[in-house]
C-alpha positions in Angstrom: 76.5 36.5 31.0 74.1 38.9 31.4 72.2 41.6 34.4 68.5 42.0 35.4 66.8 44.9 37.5 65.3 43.3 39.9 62.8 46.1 40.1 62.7 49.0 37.7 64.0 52.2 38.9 65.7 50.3 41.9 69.0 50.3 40.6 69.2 46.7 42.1 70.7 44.0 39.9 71.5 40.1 39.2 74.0 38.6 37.0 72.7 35.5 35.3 75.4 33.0 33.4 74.4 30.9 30.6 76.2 28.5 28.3 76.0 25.4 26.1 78.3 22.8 24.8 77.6 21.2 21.0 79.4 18.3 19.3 78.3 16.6 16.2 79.6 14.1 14.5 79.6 13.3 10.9 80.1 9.6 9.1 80.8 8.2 5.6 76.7 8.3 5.5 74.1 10.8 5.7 73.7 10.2 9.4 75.5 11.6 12.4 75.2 11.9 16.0 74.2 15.6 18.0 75.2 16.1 21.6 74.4 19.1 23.3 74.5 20.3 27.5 73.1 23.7 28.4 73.4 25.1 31.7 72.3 28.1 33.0 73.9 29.9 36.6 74.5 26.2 37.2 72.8 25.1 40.0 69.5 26.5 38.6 68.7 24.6 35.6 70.3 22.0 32.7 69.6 19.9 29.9 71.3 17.7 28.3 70.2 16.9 24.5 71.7 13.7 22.7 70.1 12.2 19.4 70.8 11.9 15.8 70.7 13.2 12.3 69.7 12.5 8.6 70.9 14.7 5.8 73.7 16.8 4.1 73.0 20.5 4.7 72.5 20.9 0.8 69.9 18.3 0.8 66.1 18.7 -0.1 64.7 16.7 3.4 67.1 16.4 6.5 65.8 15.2 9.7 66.9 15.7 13.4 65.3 13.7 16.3 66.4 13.7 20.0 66.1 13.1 23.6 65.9 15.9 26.2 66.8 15.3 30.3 66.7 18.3 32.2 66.0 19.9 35.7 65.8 22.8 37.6 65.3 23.8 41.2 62.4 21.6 41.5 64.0 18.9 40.5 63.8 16.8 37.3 61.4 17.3 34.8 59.8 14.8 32.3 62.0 13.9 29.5 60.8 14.3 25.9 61.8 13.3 22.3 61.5 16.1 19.6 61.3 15.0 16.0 62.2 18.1 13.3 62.1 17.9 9.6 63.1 20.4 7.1 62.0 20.9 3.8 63.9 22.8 0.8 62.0 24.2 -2.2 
């Protein structure tokens, strides 16, 4: 939770709220599944995250890839799939 000045030197403030929820899940493999919701002052804006994972965290390569939903006060917005690899040397 957190303030902003609406205008500097007016001494007039907003509170903001932001929070998230994680869960992943781990199997016998090298694979799991990642939830995640965020939501921010509630009504204004949330995403929810869900996809998948490859790789230990002491591995050389891992991968993460998944699906976003999310929407704001305008409604909701495209979705979109995000693909991250990571690389130890």
């Amino acid at each position: 939770m957190g303030w902003d000045e609406l205008l500097a030197g007016s001494g007039e403030t907003e509170s903001q709220t932001a929070w998230y929820v994680l869960a992943a899940g781990k199997s016998p493999w090298k694979v799991g599944p990642v939830v995640r919701y965020d939501a921010w002052d509630l009504e204004e804006w949330s995403r929810i995250t869900a996809g998948g994972y490859w790789g230990e965290p002491d591995d050389d390569v891992r991968v993460i890839v998944h699906y976003e939903h999310f929407e704001d006060e305008a409604g909701v917005h495209d979705g979109r799939v995000l693909a991250q690899g990571m690389v130890r040397f």
